[in-house]
N, C-alpha and C positions, 0 to 999 in steps of 0.2 A: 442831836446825835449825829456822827458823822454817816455818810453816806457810803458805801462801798462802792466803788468804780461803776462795776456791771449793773447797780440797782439805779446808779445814778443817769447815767447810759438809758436803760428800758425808760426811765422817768421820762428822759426829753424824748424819746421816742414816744410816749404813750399819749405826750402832750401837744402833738403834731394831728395825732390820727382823730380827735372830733372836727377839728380847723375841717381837715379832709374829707368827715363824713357825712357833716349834716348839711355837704352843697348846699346849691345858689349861692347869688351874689356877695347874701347876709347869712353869717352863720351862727348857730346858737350862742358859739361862745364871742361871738367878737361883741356881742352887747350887754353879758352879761350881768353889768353896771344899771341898763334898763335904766331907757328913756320910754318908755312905754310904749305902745301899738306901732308896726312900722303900716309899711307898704300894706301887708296883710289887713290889719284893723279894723278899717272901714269895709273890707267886703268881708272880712271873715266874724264879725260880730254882730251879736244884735246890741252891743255897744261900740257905738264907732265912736269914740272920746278920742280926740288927739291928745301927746302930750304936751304938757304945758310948757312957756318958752325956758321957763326958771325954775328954781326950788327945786324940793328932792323927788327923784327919779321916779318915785311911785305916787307922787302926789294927782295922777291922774287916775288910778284904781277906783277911789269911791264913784265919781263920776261914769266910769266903765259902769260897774254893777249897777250903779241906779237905773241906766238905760235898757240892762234885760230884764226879760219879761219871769214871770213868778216860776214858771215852766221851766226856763234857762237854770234860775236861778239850784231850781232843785235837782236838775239835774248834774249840775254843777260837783254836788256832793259823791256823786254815785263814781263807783270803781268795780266795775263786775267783772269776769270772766267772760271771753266769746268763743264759741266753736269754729267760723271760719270768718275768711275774709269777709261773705257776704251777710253773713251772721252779727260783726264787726259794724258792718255799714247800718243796716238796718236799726242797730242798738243805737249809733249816732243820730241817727235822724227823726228817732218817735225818741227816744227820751233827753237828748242835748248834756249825755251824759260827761263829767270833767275827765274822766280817764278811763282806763283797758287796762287786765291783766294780764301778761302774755304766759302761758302753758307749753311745753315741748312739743305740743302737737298742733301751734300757733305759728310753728318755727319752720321748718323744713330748713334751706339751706341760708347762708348766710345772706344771700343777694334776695332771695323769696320774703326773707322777714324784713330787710329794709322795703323792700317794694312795700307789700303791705303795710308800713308802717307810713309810709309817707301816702297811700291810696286813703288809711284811716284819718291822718291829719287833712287832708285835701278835703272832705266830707265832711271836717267841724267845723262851725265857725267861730271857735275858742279853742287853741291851742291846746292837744289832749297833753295829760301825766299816761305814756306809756309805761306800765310800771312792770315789772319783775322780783319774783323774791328768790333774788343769786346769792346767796349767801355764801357760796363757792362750799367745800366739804361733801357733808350729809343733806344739805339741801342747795341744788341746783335745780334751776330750769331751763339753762339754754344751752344743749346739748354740743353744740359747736365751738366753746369758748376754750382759751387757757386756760386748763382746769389747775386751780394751786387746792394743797392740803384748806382744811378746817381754820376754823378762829380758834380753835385749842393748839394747834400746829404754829401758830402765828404767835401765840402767846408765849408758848414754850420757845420761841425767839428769845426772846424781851428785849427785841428789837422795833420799837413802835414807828421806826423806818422801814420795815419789813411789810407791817400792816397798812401803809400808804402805798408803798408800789404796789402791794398784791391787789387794794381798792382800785389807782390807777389804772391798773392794766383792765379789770375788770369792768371798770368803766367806761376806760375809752372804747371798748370791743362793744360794750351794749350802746354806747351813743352810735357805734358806727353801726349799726343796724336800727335804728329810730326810737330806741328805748331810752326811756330820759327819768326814770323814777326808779331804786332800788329800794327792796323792804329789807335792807341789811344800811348797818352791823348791826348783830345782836348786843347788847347794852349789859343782858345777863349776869348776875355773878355767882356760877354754878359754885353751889356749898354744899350740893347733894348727891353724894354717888351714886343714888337710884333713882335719879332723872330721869323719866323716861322720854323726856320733848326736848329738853336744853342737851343737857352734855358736852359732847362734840363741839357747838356750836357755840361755847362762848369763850373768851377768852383764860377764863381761869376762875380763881377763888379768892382773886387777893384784887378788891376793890380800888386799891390804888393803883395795881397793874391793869387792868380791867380797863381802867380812864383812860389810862396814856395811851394802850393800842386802839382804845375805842376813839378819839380825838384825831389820831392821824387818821384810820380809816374813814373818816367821815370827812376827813380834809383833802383825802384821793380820790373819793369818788366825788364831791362836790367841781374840786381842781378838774376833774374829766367832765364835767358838764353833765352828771347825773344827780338826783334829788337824793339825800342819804336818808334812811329810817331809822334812826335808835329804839332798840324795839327788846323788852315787851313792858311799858310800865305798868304796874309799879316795881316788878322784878319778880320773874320767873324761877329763877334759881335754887327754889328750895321746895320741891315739891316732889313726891313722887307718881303722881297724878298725870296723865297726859289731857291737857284741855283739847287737845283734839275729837276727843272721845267720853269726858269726864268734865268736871266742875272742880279747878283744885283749890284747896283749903290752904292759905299761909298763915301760921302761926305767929308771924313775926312782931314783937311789939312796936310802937312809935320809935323806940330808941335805938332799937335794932336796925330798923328800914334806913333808918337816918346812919346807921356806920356802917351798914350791908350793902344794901339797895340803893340809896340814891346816889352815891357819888357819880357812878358813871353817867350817869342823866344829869346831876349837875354839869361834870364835864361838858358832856356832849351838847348843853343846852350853850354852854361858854363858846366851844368852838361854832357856833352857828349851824345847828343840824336844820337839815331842813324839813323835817319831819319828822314824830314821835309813835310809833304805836302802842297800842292800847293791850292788858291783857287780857284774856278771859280768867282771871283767878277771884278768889274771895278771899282777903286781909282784912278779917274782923277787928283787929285792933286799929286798922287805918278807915272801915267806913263800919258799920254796925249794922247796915240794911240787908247784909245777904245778898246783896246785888253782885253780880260781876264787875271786876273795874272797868271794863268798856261801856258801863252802864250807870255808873257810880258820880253824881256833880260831886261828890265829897273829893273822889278820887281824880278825875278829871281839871274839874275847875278848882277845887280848895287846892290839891295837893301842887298837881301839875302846876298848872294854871299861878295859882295862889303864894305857896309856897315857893316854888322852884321860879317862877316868874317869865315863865313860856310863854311868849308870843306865836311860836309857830304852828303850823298843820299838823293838827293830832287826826292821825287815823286810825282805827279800826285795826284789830283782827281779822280774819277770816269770819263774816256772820253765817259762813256755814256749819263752823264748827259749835260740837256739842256744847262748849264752856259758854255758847254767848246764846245758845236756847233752849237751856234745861228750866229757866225758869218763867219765860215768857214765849208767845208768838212773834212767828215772821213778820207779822205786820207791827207788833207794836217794837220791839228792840230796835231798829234802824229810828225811830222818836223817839225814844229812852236815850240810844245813843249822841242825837244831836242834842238834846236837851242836857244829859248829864255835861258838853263841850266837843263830842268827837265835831271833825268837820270833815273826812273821808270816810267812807261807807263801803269799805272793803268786802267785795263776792258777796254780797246777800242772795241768798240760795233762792229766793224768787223775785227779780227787777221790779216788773209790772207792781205787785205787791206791794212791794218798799216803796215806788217810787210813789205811787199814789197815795201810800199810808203816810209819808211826808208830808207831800203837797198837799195831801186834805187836814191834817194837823198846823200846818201853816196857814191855808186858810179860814181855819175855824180856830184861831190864836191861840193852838197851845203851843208851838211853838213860834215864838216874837218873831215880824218879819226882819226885825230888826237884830236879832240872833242870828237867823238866817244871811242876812249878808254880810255879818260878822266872819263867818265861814269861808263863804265865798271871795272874799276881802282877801282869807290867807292864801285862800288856794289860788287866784289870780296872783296873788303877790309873789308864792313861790315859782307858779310857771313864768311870771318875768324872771327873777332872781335866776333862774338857769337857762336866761335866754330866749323862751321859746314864742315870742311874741317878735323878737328879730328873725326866728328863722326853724324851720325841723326839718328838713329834708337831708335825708340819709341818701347816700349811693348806692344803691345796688352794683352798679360794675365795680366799685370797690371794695365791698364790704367784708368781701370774702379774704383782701388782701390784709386789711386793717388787723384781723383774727390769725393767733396763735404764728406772730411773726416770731422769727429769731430773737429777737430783742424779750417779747415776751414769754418767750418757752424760758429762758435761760433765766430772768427774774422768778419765774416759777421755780427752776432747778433750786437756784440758789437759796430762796425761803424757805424750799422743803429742807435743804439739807441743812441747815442753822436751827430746823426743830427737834431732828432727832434727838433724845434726848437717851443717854447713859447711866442709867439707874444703877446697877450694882455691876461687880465682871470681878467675881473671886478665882482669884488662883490665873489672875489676868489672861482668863481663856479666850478674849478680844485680844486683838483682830484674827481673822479668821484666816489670812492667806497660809500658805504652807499644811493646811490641816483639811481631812478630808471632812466634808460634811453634807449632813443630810438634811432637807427640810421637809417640814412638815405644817401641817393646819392650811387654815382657808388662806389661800392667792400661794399657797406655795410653790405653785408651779411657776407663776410670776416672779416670784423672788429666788429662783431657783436659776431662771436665765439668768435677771438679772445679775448675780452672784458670778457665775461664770464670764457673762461680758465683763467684771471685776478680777478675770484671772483665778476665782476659786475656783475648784476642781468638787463637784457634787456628787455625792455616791448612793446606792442605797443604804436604807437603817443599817443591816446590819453590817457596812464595810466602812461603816462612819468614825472620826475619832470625836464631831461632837457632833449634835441635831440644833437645828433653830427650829423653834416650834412658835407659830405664829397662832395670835390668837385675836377673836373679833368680839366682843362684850363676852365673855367666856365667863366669867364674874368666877364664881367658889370652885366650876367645874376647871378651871386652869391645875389645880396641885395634883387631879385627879390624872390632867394627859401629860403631865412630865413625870410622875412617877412610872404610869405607862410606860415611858422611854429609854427607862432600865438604868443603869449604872451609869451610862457614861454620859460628859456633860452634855446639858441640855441649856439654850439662850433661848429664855421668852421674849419675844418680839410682838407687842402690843398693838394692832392694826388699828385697835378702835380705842376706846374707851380706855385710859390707864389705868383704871381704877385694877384690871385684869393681873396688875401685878400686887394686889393686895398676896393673891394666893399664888405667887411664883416664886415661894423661899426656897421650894428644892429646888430649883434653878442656879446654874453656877454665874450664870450673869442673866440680866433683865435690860430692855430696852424698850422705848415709846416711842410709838413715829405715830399715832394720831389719827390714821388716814393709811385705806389702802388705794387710792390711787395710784397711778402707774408713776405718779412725778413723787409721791413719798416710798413706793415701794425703791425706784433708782435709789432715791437718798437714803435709806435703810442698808439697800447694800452696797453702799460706796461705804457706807460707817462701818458695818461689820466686817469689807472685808479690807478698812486699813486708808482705805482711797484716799476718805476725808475724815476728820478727827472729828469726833461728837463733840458740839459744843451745847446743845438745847439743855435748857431748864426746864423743872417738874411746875406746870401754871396752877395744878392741882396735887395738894397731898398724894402721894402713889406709894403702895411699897412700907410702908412706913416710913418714908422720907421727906420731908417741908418742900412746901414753896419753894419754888431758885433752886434746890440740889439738883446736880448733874456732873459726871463725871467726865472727866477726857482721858484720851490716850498719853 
């Protein structure tokens, strides 16, 4: 698809700034190709294996793993949460853990978290996976970044060049502070309007559209020198259940899963992701045990594994959450999990615990050592694959410049305003200039500047000639607050969830922006009031309107 100027622009911009942030001489990405251990190697491992003079690039990995010790090895697998920097350190040096979660309270400013990032790598002697789950929308965690709309927002593009810069930019701002692992994009294909964990967060409902945004973003953030997560297999999207808090049930048959569910994992397995997570759900027709799939060999190795033909790093969900310990204990699910195929061991809610309930399951052979470095195999193999055995040192006196440049605000603007999407506008009460109007509902004070910096003129209720009434998962209660607003036209402006305009019929026009962020609320009122012409499409049923519909000016 062709590229738009401005998006093409932030691109080479976005692909300058890791060169720039992960200093020294060697930078993550200039090796990405991986010839295995540089300079680093020999002092930073208890495998000091050079690579070989010839052959392929990683042909020095098994070698590496055979040289650490059982200890290295297991800790290898582990991905937990730290509270501070020294909290950080100390996790590195009693357990020889392979990566770190980083948290908004892990962050402070942008030059504080590359320090710390490159203070944690300096104290491994195996290149950590700094990872983060940015999914940009409804879940961020790094409070400082180019915030762009949702993967629903991105979808209602269907522009799957849209979804590679918004990954780009997002990646290169997390490389330039020492983060080198993302647990996005979501893989999802929301078919449930009472989701209560996906939603927002996936591209849509229409599996082939699903693929193509999910392929590019995993080719943005990879292209930035960050590790991608196609995330949640075996697919989340149809549940109303949150596994944060619950055990959810998917109904779906084999033949379902296979025209629902797997495509975008096929996809994503095609374009080279560099890592899979796991979900916490139970798909009785895909395993029969009752187990969770982060617990499941059926699900893990037959499906993933087996079927789909993944080679790559499967991790873990959150083993905090309810879905992955409603049916066993802390110590035993982190061995269910490696044994069922995981090889990340994402936040288990107690280290010591897991790690030992590992390592003593490996060495009293219920889990093969030979399994065991099957694992460690990937995870070495993926921290070559993004470089980080050439180099991880982030800048701090940069870091802060690398974030929310010009180039990148403006690839933001630009994706937000291509999602707005144009649902109905009877009696063509769009666009809004020339007419006096009031807003209402949540951020409407936000969208109410915003509107006037677009030249509308805002009044109150009742000196209005229409109302935009905005609304945030409002579900059945929307028909109730436009009838509220009395006779004259009222425009539903959907902040979250579309589904909101199931009940906006008394509404004289309807509109989706996905996202009340400040970068979707701008693009909401450049659309309404004429600025820019809506071009976004519906990625989910809304309205009683298909796939793809969207209206313009």
């Amino acid at each position: 698809m062709r590229v738009t100027r401005p998006l093409a622009l932030a691109a080479a911009a976005v692909l300058a700034v890791p060169l720039a942030g992960c200093g020294g001489g060697k930078t993550g990405q200039g090796r990405q190709g991986g010839q295995g251990p540089s300079a680093r190697s020999p002092a930073s491992g208890a495998a000091g294996a050079e690579p070989p003079a010839g052959g392929k690039p990683d042909a020095w990995i098994p070698g590496y793993v055979a040289k650490m010790s059982l200890a290295e090895k297991v800790g290898q697998l582990f991905v937990p949460r730290f509270s501070s920097r020294a909290d950080g350190l100390s996790i590195i040096k009693r357990y020889h853990v392979g990566g770190l979660i980083y948290f908004p309270e892990n962050m402070g400013s942008p030059g504080r978290a590359a320090a710390q990032s490159n203070a944690l790598q300096k104290a491994s002697k195996v290149p950590l996976l700094l990872g983060v789950d940015e999914e940009q929308g409804i879940v961020s965690r790094t409070p400082f970044l180019t915030r762009f709309p949702g993967n629903m927002a991105l979808g209602a593009t269907a522009r799957p060049a849209d979804a590679r810069a918004a990954a780009q930019v997002t990646g290169a701002e997390l490389r330039a502070i020492g983060i080198n692992q993302d647990f996005a994009p979501v893989a999802d294909v929301n078919v449930n309007a009472r989701n209560p964990v996906i939603g927002l967060r996936s591209f849509g409902s229409d599996p082939a559209k699903v693929s193509a945004m999910l392929t590019e973003a995993i080719g943005g953030y990879q292209q930035a020198g960050v590790a991608a997560t196609a995330k949640h297999f075996p697919g989340h999207g149809d549940t109303a259940t949150d596994s944060h808090t619950g055990l959810p049930v998917i109904t779906h048959s084999r033949a379902t899963w296979e025209r629902l569910d797997a495509p975008p994992f096929r996809a994503a397995i095609a374009a080279g992701v560099d890592a899979i997570m796991t979900a916490h759900i139970v798909v009785p027709r895909l395993d029969r045990s009752g187990d969770p799939s982060t617990l499941s060999r059926t699900v893990l190795t037959g499906l993933l594994r087996g079927t789909l033909g993944y080679r790559g790093v499967i991790v873990t969900d959150s083993l905090e959450m309810a879905g992955a310990r409603r049916r066993y204990g802390d110590t035993t699910v982190p061995v269910r999990a490696i044994s069922a195929g995981a090889d990340q061991l994402l936040m288990p809610p107690n280290l010591p615990r897991a790690y030992n309930a590992v390592l003593k399951a490996v060495r009293a052979g219920r889990i093969p050592e030979k399994r065991l470095d099957e694992s460690v195999t990937r995870i070495i193999g993926l921290k070559q694959r993004r470089g980080l055995f050439a180099g991880t040192r982030a800048d701090p006196a940069r870091a802060a410049t690398a974030i929310g440049t010009p180039a990148h605000r403006a690839t933001a603007q630009q994706v937000a305003e291509h999602s707005i999407t144009l649902v109905r506008n009877d009696r063509k009460v769009l666009p809004l200039k020339g007419r006096k109007v009031a807003v209402s509902g949540p951020d409407g004070a936000a969208l109410g500047a915003a509107l006037r910096r677009r030249g509308v003129r805002t009044v109150p209720p009742g000196a209005a000639d229409v109302t935009v009434l905005t609304t945030i998962n409002a579900g059945g209660a929307t028909a109730a607050r436009v009838r509220a607003l009395g006779p004259k036209p009222v425009v539903v402006a959907a902040l979250g969830r579309p589904y909101d305009l199931d009940a906006a019929g008394g509404a004289a026009a309807a509109l989706a922006a996905y996202s009340a962020g400040r970068v979707s609320i701008d693009a909401l009122a450049a659309v309404l009031a004429g600025a820019v012409k809506p071009v976004g499409r519906l990625p989910v049923p809304a309205a009683g309107k298909p796939v793809g519909h969207g209206l313009g000016y």
